[in-house]
C-alpha positions as CSV (number, residue, x, y, z in Angstrom):
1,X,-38.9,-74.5,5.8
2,X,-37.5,-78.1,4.7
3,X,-35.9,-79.2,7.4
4,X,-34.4,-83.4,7.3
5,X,-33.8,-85.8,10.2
6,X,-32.0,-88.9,10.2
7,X,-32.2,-92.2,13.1
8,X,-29.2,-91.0,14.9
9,X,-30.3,-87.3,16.4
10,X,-29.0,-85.3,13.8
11,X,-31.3,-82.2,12.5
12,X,-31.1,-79.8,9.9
13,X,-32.7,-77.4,7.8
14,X,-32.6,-76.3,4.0
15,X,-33.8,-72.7,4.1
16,X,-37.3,-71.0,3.1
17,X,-39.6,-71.3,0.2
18,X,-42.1,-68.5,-0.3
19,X,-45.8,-70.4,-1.6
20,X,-47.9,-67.1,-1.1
21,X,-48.9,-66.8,-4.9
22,X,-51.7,-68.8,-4.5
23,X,-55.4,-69.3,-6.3
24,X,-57.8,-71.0,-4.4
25,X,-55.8,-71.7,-1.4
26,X,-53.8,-73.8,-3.6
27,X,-49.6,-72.9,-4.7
28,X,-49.7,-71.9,-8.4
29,X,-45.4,-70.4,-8.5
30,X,-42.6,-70.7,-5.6
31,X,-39.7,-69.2,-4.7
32,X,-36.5,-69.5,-2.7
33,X,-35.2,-68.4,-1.1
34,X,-38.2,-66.5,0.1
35,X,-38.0,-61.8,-1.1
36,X,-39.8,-61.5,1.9
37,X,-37.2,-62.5,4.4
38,X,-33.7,-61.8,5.5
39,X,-30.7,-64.0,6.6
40,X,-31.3,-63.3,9.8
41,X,-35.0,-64.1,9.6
42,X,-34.5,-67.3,7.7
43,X,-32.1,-68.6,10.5
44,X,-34.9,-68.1,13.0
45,X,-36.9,-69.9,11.5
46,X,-35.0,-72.5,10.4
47,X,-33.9,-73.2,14.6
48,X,-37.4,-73.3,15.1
49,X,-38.7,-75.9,12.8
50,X,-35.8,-78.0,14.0
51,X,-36.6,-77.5,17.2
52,X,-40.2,-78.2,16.0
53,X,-38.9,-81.5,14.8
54,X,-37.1,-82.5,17.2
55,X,-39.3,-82.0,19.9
56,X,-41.2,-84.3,18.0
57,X,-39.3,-86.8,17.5
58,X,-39.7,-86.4,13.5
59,X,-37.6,-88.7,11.3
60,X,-36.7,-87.9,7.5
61,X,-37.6,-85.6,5.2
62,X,-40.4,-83.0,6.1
63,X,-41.6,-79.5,5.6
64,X,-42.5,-77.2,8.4
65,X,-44.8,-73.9,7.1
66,X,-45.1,-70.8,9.2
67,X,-47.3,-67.8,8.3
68,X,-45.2,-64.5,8.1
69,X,-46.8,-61.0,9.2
70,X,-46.3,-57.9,8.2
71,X,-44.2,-57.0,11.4
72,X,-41.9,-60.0,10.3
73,X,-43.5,-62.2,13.0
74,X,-43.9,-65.7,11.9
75,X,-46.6,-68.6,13.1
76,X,-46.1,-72.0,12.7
77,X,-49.5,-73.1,11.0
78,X,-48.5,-77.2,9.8
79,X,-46.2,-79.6,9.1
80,X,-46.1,-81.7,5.8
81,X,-44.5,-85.1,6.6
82,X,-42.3,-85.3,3.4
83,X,-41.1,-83.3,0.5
84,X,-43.5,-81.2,-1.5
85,X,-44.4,-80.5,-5.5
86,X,-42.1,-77.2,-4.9
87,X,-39.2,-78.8,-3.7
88,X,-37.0,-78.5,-6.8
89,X,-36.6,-75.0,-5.7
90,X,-34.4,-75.9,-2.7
91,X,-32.4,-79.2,-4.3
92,X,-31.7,-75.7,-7.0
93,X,-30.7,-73.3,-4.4
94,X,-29.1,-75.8,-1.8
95,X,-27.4,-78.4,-4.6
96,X,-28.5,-81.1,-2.5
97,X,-31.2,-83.8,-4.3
98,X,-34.1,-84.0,-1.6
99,X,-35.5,-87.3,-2.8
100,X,-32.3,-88.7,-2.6
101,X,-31.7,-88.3,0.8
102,X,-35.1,-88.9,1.3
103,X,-34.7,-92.2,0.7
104,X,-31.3,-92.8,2.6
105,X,-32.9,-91.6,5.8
106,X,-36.1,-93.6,5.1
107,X,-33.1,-96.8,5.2
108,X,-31.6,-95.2,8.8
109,X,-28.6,-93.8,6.9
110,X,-27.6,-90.6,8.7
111,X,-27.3,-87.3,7.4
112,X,-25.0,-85.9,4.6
113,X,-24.6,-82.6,5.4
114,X,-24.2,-80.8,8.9
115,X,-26.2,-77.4,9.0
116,X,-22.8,-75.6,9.1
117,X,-22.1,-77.1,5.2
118,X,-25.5,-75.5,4.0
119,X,-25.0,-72.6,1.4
120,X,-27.8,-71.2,-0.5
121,X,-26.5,-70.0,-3.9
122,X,-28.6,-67.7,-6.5
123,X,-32.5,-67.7,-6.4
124,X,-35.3,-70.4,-8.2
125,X,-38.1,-69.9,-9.1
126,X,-41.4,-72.6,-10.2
127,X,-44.5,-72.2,-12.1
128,X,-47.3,-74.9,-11.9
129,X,-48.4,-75.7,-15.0
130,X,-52.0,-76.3,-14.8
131,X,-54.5,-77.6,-17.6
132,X,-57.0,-75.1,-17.1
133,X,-58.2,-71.9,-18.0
134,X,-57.3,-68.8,-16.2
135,X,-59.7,-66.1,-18.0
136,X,-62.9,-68.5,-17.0
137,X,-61.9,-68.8,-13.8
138,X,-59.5,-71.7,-13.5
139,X,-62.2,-74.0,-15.2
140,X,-60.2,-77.2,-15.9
141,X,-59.2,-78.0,-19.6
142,X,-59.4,-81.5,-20.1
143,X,-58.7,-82.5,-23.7
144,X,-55.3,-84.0,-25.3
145,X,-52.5,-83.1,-25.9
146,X,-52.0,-82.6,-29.6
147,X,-48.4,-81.2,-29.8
148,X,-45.8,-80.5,-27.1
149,X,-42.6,-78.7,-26.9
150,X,-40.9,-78.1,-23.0
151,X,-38.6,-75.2,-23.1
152,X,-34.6,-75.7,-21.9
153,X,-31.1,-74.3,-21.8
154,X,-28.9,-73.6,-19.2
155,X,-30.9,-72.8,-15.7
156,X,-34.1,-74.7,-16.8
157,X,-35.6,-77.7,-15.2
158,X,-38.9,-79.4,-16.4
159,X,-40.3,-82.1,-14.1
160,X,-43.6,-83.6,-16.0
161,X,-44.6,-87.1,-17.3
162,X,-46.7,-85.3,-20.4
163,X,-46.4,-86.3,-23.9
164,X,-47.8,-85.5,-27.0
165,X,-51.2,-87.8,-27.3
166,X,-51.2,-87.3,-23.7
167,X,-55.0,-87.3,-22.5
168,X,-55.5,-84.6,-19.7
169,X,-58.8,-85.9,-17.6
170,X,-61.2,-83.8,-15.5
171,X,-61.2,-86.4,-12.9
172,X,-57.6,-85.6,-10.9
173,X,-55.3,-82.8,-10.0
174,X,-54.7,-80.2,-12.8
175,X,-51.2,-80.5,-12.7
176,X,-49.3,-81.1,-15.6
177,X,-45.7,-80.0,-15.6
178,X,-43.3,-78.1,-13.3
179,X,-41.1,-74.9,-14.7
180,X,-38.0,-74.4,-12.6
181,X,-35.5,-72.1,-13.3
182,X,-32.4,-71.3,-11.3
183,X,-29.9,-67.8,-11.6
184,X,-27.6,-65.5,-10.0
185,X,-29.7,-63.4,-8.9
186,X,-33.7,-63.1,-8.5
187,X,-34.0,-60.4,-11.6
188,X,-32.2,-62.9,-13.7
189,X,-34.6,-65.7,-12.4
190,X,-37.3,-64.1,-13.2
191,X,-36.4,-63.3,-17.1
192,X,-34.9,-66.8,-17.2
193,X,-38.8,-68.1,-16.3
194,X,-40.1,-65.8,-18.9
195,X,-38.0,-67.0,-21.9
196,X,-38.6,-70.5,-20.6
197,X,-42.6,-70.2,-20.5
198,X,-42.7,-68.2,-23.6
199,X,-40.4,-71.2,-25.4
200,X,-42.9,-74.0,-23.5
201,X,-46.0,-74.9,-26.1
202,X,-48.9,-77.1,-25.2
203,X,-51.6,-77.8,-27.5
204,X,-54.8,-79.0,-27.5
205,X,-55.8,-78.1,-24.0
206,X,-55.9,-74.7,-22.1
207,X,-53.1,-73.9,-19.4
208,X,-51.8,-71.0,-17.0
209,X,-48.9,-70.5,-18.9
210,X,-50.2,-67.2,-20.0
211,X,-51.0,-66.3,-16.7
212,X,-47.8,-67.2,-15.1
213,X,-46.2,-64.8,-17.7
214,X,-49.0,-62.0,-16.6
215,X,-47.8,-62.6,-13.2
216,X,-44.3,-62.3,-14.1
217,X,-44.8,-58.7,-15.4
218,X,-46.6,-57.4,-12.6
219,X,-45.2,-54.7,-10.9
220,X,-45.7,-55.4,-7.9
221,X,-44.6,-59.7,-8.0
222,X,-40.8,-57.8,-9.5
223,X,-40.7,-56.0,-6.6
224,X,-41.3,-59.3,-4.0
225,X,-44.1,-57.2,-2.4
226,X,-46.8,-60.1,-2.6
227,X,-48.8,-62.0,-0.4
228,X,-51.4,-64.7,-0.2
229,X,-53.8,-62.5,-0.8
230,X,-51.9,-61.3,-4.3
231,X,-54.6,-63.3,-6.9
232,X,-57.4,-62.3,-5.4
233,X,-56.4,-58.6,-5.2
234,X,-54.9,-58.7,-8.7
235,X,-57.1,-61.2,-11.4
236,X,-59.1,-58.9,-13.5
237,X,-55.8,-56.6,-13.7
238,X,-53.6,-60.2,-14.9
239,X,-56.6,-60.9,-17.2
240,X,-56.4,-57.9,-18.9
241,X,-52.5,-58.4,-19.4
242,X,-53.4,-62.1,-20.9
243,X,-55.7,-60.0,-23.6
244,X,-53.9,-57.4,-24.3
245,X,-52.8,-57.6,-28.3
246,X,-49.2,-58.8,-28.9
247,X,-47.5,-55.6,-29.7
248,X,-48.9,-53.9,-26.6
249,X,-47.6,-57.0,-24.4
């Protein structure tokens, strides 16, 4: 739940993002606003990481994350004092720019936007781009980049400071780029992330691009029924889906 605070007692929250497509405890594809909740659940927990923050005493941009149960009960597990690598999703969804008021509450500005002005419109959707290899178990692919080509259009966002002659080293993060696409409706999002990963070409290095589109076929993912569990349950079936020939894909 993003929730932002400003000097002068003001509190509010931006709605859910669902992280639970995860390898290795880590978020490899976001979502918001979240298939697995409801209006009504979303608001809940929205009042309670305000109240969270506010019995805190927490000023300026942060990120409250709760675990959700299968009987829609939800546990607050941490808090992430700022704005995270997914939170183009919810500048998408919400129209409001994160970092932006980020910074104004950093300078003791007070808040934009009242919780009643709030509207989530449509659903986004990211995919990590990673420079690694999926089928060998997520080794890393270090390596440079020999030619690079980032998808667009209407919907499509790429955040990413890679170029071509870009060298990729083993020694940090695997991250490369962020995918994020924005629609009507989730079913649209989705499509809109496949055309945009198929359009996205990377060269010289190996990434989870493939994987990502693997994931994006899954019955199961189109559905929303997933959890954080959902890698572990389905690699050698998303492998399989990588290799399968091209006419069979």
């Amino acid at each position: 739940i993003q929730v932002l605070a400003d000097h002068h007692g003001n509190i509010i929250h931006l709605g859910d993002r669902d992280c639970s497509m995860q390898r290795r405890s880590q978020k490899i594809l976001e979502e918001a606003v979240s298939p697995a909740t409801n209006s009504q659940l979303r608001q809940q927990m929205g009042q309670a990481a305000v109240l969270l923050a506010r019995k805190a005493g927490y000023r300026g941009a942060g990120t409250v994350e709760f675990l959700l149960a299968p009987d829609q009960q939800f546990y607050f597990m941490e808090m992430n004092t700022r704005i995270q690598v997914e939170h183009p999703i919810t500048e998408a969804v919400t129209g409001i720019n994160l970092v932006q008021e980020q910074i104004r509450l950093a300078a003791g500005l007070p808040l934009t936007y009242s919780q009643e002005q709030i509207r989530f419109y449509g659903h986004a959707i990211e995919c990590r781009i990673n420079a690694e290899d999926p089928i060998h178990d997520f080794r890393p692919s270090p390596g440079v980049v020999s030619h690079l080509q980032f998808p667009g259009g209407i919907g499509v966002r790429v955040d990413s400071a890679l170029y071509q002659g870009a060298a990729i080293p083993a020694d940090y993060d695997s991250l490369i780029a962020k995918i994020i696409v924005h629609a009507p409706s989730r079913a649209e999002a989705i499509t809109r992330m496949r055309r945009a990963l198929m359009e996205c070409v990377i060269g010289g290095i190996q990434t989870n691009i493939d994987y990502h589109l693997a994931i994006l076929r899954e019955p199961s993912f189109i559905r929303g029924d997933y959890d954080i569990g959902y890698i572990d349950q389905h690699h050698q079936e998303l492998i399989h889906e990588i290799n399968k020939p091209i006419q069979e894909a």
